[in-house]
C-alpha positions in Angstrom: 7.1 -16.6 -0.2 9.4 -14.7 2.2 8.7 -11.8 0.6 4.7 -12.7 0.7 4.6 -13.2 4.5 6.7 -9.8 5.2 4.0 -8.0 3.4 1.5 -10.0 4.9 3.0 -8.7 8.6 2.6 -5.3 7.6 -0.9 -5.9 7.8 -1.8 -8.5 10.1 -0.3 -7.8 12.5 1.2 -4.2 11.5 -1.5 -1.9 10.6 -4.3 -3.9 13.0 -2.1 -2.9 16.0 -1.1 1.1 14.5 -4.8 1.4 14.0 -6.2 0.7 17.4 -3.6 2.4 19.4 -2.7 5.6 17.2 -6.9 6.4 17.6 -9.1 7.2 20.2 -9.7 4.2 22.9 -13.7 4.3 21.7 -12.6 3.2 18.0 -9.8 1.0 18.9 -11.7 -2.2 18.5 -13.5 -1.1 15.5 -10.4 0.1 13.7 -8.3 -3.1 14.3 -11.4 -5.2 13.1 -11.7 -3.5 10.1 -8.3 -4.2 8.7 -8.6 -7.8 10.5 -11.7 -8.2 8.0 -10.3 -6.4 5.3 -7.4 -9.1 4.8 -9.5 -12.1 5.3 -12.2 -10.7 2.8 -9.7 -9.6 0.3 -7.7 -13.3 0.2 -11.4 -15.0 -0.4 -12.9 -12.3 -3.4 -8.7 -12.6 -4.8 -8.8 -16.4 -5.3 -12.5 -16.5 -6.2 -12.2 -14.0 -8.8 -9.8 -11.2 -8.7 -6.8 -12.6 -9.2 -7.2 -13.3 -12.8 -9.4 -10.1 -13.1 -6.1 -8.2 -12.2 -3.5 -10.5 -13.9 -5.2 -12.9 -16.2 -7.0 -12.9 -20.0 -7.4 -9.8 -21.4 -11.3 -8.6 -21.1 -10.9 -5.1 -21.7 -8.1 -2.7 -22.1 -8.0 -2.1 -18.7 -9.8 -5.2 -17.5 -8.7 -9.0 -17.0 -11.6 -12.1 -17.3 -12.3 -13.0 -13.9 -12.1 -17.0 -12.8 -11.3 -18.7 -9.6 -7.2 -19.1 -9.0 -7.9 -22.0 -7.2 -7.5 -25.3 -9.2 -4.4 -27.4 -8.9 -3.8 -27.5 -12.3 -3.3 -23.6 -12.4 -1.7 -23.2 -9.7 0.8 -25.5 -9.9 2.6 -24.6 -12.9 4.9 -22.3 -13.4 4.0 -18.4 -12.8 3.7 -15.9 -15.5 4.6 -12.2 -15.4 2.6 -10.5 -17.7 4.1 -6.6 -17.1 7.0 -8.9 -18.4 5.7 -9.3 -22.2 8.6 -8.4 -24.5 9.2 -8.4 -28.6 11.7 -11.1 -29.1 10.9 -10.5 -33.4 8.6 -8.9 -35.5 6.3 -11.0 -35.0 7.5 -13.1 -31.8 6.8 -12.1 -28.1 8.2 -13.8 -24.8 6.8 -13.5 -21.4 9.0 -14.1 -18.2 8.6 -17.5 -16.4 10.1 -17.6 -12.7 11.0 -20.6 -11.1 8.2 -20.8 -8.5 4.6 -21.9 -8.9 1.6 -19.7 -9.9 0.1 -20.2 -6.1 3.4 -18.2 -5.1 2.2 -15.0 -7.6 -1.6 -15.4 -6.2 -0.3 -15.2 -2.6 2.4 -12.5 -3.7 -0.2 -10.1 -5.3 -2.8 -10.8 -2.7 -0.9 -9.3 -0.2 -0.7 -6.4 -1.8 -4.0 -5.8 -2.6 -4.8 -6.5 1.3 -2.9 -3.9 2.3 -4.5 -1.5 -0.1 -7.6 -1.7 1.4 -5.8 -1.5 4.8 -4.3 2.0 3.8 -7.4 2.9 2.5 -9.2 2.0 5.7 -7.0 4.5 8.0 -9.0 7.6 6.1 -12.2 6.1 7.5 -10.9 5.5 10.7 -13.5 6.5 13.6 -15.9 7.4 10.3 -17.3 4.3 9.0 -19.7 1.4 10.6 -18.1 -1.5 10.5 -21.1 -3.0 8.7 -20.4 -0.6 6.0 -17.0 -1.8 5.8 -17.5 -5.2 5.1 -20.1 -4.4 1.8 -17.5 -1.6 0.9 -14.2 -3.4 0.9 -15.1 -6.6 -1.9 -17.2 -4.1 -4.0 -13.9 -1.5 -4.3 -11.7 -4.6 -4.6 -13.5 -5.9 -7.6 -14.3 -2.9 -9.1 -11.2 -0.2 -8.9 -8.4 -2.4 -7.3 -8.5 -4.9 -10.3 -8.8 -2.2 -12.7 -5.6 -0.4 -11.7 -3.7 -3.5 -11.2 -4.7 -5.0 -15.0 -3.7 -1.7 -16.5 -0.1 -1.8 -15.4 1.1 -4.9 -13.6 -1.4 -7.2 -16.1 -0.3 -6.1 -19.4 -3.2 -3.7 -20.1 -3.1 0.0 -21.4 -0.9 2.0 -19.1 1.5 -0.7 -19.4 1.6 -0.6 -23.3 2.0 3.4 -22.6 5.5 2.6 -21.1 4.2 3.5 -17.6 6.0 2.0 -14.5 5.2 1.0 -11.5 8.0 -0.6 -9.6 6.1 -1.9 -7.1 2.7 0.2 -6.0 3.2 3.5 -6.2 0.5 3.9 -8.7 -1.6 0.1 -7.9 -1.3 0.9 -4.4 -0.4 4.2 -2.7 -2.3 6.4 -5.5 -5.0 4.2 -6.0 -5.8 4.1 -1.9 -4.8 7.8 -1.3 -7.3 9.1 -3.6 -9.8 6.5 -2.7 -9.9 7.4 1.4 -10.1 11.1 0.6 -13.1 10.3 -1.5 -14.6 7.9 1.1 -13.4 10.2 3.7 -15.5 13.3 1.7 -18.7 11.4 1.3 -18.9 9.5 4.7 -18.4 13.2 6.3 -16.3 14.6 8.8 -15.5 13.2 12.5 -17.7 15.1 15.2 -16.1 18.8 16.0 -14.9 17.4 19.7 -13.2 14.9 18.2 -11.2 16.4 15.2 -10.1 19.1 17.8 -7.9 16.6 20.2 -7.1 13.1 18.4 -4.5 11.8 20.7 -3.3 7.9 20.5 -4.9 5.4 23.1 -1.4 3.9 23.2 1.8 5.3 21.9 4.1 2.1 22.3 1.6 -0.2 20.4 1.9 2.6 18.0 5.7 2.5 17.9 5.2 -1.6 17.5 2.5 -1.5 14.7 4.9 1.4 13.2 7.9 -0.9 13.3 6.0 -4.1 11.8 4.7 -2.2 8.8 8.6 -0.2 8.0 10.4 -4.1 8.4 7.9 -5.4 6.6 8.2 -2.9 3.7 11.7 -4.5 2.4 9.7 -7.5 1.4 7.3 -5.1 -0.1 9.7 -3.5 -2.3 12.2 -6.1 -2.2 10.2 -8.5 -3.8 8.7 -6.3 -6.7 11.3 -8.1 -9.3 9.9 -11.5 -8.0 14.0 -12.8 -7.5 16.7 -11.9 -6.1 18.7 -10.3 -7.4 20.4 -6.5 -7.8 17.2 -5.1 -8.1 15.7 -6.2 -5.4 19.2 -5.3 -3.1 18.9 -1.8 -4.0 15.3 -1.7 -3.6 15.8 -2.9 0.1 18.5 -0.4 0.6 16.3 2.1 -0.8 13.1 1.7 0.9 15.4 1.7 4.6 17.5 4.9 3.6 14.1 7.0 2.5 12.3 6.0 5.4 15.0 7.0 7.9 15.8 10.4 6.5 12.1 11.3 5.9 11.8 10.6 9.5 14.3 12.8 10.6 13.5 15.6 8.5 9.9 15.2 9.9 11.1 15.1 13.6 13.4 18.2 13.0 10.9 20.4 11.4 9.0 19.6 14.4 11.5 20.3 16.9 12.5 23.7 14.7 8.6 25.1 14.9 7.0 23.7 17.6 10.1 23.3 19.8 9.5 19.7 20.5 10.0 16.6 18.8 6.3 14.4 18.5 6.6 10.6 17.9 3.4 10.6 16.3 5.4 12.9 13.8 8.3 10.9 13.7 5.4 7.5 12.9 3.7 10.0 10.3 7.2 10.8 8.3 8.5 7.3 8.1 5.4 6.0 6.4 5.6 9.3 4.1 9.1 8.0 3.3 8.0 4.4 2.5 5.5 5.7 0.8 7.1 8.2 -1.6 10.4 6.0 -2.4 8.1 2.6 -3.4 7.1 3.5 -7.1 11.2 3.9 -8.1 13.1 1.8 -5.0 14.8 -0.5 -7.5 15.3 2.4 -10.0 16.9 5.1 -8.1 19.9 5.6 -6.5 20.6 5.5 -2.8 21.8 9.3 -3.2 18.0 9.7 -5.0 16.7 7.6 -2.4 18.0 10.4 0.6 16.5 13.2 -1.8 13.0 12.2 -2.1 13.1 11.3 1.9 13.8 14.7 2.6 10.7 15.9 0.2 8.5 13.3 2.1 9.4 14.2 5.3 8.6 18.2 4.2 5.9 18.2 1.7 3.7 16.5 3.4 5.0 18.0 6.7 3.6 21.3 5.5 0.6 20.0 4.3 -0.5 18.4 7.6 0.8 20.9 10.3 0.7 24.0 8.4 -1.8 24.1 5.7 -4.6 22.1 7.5 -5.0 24.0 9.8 -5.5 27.5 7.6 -8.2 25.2 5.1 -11.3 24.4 6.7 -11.6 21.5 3.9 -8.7 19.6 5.0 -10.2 19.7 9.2 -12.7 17.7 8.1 
């Protein structure tokens, strides 16, 4: 539950404030309220139906049977892990039990599927009606989120493959990355004026919604093993240690080619760092967890101040 509402923060209020102040003041309003809707339109589609779509019965290989997660009955007993499934004999399998009631997992795994759609939403930032929003965001829920989440957190195919996920890097950061560049291509680019100068309406509530989403990232990745326990230790340390040195690596190429440091960079390589070190924070060393900072704060460094502006795809 701690871990729940640290997620939860990253959102409401984390990504609400970074989205109205890191864009222009005319789509400050409409950014906030889109990941203000987002999270309360998620939490009623997850308990209606999702939930169990993502981590229930198996429908399809890659698809759970939907049903509401809301009856006492279910929700009060104790929570099942299906990625968890394990051959105890030949012909004998055991799942993991925790100690905490099913309604903690529904909560749990709603977060993260809120924040999904949040992530998603910043690639259609100053893009998309809000009206179009609000038919958008249960439709992609039901339809893609569930699928990716059944496939390797609910037992289904990519799970059987062996694939792991420690705790979103393919569910989550994969799944929304590819989905905002997609909604981003079809909705169409920003007008010319305003893809030219893109400056923050206000830098501290940038620095504020910035600071919610990095603290609230240890219960992110701290409570992938759903205890804790070593795992989750490590995970924390992890996530903190990636962040901080993608950060500086981000601020220092900055300061080395453009002579300056930006904050907006220094915002842009700390989420790059959460970002890269979720899918392996409680499988990595700390030592790992410094290497793959330095990649996320220079990858996508390149990619964003360098490459973009030579492709005329990636302006738009």
């Amino acid at each position: 539950m701690t871990a729940s509402t640290l997620v939860g923060i990253q959102s409401m209020p984390g990504l609400v404030i970074l989205y109205a102040s890191i864009v222009k003041k005319k789509w400050a309003v409409n950014s906030a309220f889109m990941a203000l809707y987002a999270f309360a339109a998620v939490l009623i589609c997850w308990v209606l139906v999702c939930y169990r779509m993502a981590f229930g019965d198996e429908l399809l290989p890659f698809w759970g049977k939907g049903a509401p997660a809301l009856g006492q009955k279910y929700l009060v007993i104790r929570a099942r892990v299906p990625e968890s499934r394990h051959r105890v004999t030949t012909d004998r399998y055991e799942t993991t039990v925790p100690f905490f009631p099913m309604a903690s997992l529904v909560y749990f795994q709603f977060t993260f599927a809120a924040i999904t759609l949040i992530l998603l939403a910043g690639s259609v930032l100053g893009r998309m009606n809000i009206k179009a929003w609000m038919a958008f965001v249960p439709l992609w829920l039901i339809f893609s989120y569930t699928v990716g989440a059944f496939s390797l957190w609910g037992g289904g195919f990519l799970y059987h493959w062996g694939v792991i996920d420690y705790s979103g890097g393919y569910v989550i950061h994969l799944s929304s990355g590819i989905a905002g560049l997609t909604a981003a291509y079809w909705v169409g680019p920003r007008l010319k004026c305003d893809r030219e100068r893109f400056p923050p309406n206000n830098v501290l509530l940038m620095l504020a919604g910035a600071g919610l989403l990095w603290m609230g990232w240890s219960g992110f990745n701290g409570g992938a093993p759903y205890a804790a326990n070593i795992d989750s230790s490590i995970a924390v340390l992890n996530t903190n240690v990636c962040a901080a040195t993608s950060l500086l690596v981000w601020t220092s190429l900055d300061v080395v080619f453009f002579g300056k440091p930006s904050v907006i960079g220094a915002v842009q390589g700390m989420m790059t760092g959460l970002v890269c070190i979720t899918p392996g924070a409680g499988l990595v060393q700390p030592w790992a967890a410094i290497v793959m900072g330095m990649l996320s704060g220079s990858i996508p460094w390149v990619s964003m101040m360098i490459l973009h502006k030579k492709c005329s795809w990636l302006q738009q």
